[in-house]
Structures are given as C-alpha cells and as structure tokens.
C-alpha positions as CSV (number, residue, x, y, z in Angstrom):
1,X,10.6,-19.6,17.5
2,X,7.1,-18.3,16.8
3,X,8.3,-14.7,16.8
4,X,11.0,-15.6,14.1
5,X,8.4,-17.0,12.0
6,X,6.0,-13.8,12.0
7,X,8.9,-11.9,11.6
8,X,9.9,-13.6,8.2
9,X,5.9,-13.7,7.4
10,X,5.7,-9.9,7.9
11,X,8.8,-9.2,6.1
12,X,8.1,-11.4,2.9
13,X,4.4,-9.7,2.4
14,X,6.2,-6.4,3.2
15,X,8.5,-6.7,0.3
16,X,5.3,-8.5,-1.9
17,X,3.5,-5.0,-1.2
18,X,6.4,-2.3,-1.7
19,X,7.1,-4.5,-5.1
20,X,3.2,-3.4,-6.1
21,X,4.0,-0.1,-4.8
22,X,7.2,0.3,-6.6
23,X,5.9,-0.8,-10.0
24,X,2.5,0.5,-10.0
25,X,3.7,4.2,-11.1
26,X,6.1,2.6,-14.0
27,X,2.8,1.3,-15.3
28,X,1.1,4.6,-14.7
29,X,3.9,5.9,-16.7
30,X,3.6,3.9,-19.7
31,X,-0.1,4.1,-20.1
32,X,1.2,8.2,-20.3
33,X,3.7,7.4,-22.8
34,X,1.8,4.9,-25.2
35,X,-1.4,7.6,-25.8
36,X,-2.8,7.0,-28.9
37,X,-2.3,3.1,-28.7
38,X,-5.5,2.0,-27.2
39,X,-4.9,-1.9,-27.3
40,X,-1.6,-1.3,-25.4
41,X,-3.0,0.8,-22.8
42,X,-5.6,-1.4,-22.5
43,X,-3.1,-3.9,-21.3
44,X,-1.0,-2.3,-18.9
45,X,-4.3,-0.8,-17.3
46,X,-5.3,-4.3,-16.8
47,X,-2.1,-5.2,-15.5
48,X,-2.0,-2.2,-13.1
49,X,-5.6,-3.2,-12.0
50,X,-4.3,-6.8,-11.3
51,X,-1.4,-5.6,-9.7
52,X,-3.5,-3.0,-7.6
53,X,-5.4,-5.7,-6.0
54,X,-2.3,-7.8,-5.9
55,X,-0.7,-5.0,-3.6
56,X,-3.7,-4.5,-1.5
57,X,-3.7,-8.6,-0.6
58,X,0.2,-8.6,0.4
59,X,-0.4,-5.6,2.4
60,X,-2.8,-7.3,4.6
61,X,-0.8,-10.2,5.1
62,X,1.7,-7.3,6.1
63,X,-0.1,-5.6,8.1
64,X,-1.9,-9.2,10.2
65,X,1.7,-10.3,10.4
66,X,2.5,-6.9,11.6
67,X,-0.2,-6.5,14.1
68,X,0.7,-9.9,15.7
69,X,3.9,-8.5,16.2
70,X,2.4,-6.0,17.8
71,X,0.5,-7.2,20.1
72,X,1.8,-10.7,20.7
73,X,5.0,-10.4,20.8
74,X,5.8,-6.5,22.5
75,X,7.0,-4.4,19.9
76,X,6.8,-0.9,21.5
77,X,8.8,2.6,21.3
78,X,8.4,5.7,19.6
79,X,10.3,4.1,16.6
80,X,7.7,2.4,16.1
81,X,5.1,4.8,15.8
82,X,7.2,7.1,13.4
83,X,7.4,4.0,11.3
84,X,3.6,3.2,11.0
85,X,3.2,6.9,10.0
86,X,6.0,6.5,7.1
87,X,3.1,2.9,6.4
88,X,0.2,4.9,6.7
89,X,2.3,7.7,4.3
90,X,2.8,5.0,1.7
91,X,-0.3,3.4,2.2
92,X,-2.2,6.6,1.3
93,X,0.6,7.0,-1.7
94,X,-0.5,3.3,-2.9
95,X,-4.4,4.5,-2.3
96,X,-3.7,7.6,-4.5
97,X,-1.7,5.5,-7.2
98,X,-4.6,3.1,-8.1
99,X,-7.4,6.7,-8.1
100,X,-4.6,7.8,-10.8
101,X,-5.0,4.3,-12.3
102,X,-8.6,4.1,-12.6
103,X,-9.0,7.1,-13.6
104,X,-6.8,6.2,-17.0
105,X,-8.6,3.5,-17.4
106,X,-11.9,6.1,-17.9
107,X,-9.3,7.9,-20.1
108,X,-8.9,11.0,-17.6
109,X,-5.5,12.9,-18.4
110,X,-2.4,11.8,-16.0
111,X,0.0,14.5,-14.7
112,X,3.0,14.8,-16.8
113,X,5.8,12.2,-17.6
114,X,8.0,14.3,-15.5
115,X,5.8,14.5,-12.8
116,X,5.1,10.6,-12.8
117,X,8.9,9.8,-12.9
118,X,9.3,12.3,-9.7
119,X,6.4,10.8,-8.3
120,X,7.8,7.2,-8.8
121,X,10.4,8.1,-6.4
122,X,8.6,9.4,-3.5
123,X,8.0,5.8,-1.7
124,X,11.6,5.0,-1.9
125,X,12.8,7.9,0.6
126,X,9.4,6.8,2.8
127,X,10.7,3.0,2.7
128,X,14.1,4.4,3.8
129,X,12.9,5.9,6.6
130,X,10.6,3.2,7.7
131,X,13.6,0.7,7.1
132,X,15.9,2.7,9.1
133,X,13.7,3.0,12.0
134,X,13.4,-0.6,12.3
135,X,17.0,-1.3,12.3
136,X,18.5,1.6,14.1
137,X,15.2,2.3,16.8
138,X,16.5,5.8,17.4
139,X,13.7,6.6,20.3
C-alpha cells in the first residue's frame, strides 16, 4: 500500500515539474516577442522567475519521492538508469532555461524566436523516452 502511495506522490510532482518545464520556454518566448514593451516583459519575467522556483520545489518532491522508490522499495535495471540520464538531461535543460531567464531579466539578447520554438520542443522527445522506459523496461 505504501509503494502505491509514493508512486502516486512521485508521479503527481513529476507532472508539477515537466508542467514548469514545459511552460517556462513559452514565457522565454514572449519576453522575445513583446521587446520594446518593458511593463509586459516585466511581468512575464516575474512570472517565469515564480514559475522557475515553482519547478525547482516539484522537482524535489520528484526526485524524494523518487529516491524512496529507489531505495525502499527495489526499483533496479538498466531501464532505470537510462531514465535518470533522460532526468538528469532535462534537469540540465530546466537549469539552462532559467540562465536564459535571468539573463532577460538583465535585458541580455535571447536566441531567436525560431530557435526558442525548436528549443520548446526538446523536453518533450526526452519525456518520451523517460516515459517509455518506465512503462515498457526494455533492459
């Protein structure tokens, strides 16, 4: 019964964190698009900054949950390992999302619209593959 519940636990605070890692590059985007506005990038670098911090609280209720998991409960397997690289991999993407934030919030240049909208998409193949080695466990 305990396992079930730090199962859910992890998976909630999982989903909390990709949301912050999901939506943090839109925001990055429209602080890009709304140059020359300063009151309205003012606000959505405050509310990248507030969801920053948001995503780095979820993520260690993700990763105590996960941890417990761990070591409590067994999990073990080469899947597993392959899917905390893909974390690590979008932990280091969320890491390099807010150094893109704060730097806008100094006004430092982004990279290009096009570039942020590519590099929006980049955790959702990394989720894929950390989803899929949880459910299939290939090795």
């Amino acid at each position: 019964m305990a396992y079930f519940w730090v199962k859910s636990l992890h998976l909630l605070f999982v989903v909390a964190w990709l949301a912050s890692v999901f939506y943090l590059p839109r925001i990055l985007l429209n602080i890009n698009e709304c140059a020359g506005q300063p009151t309205v990038q003012e606000r959505l670098v405050l509310m990248g900054k507030r969801l920053y911090r948001f995503g780095h609280v979820m993520f260690g209720f993700a990763f105590i949950f996960g941890v417990t998991l761990w070591l409590h409960f067994g999990m073990k397997g080469g899947w597993l390992h392959a899917k905390l690289l893909l974390v690590a991999l979008l932990f280091a993407y969320f890491i390099a999302t807010g150094v893109m934030l704060k730097k806008s919030a100094v006004g430092d240049k982004l990279m290009s619209t096009t570039a942020l909208r590519w590099y929006n998409e980049l955790p959702i193949l990394l989720a894929l593959g950390a989803i899929y080695l949880v459910i299939a466990k290939p090795f």
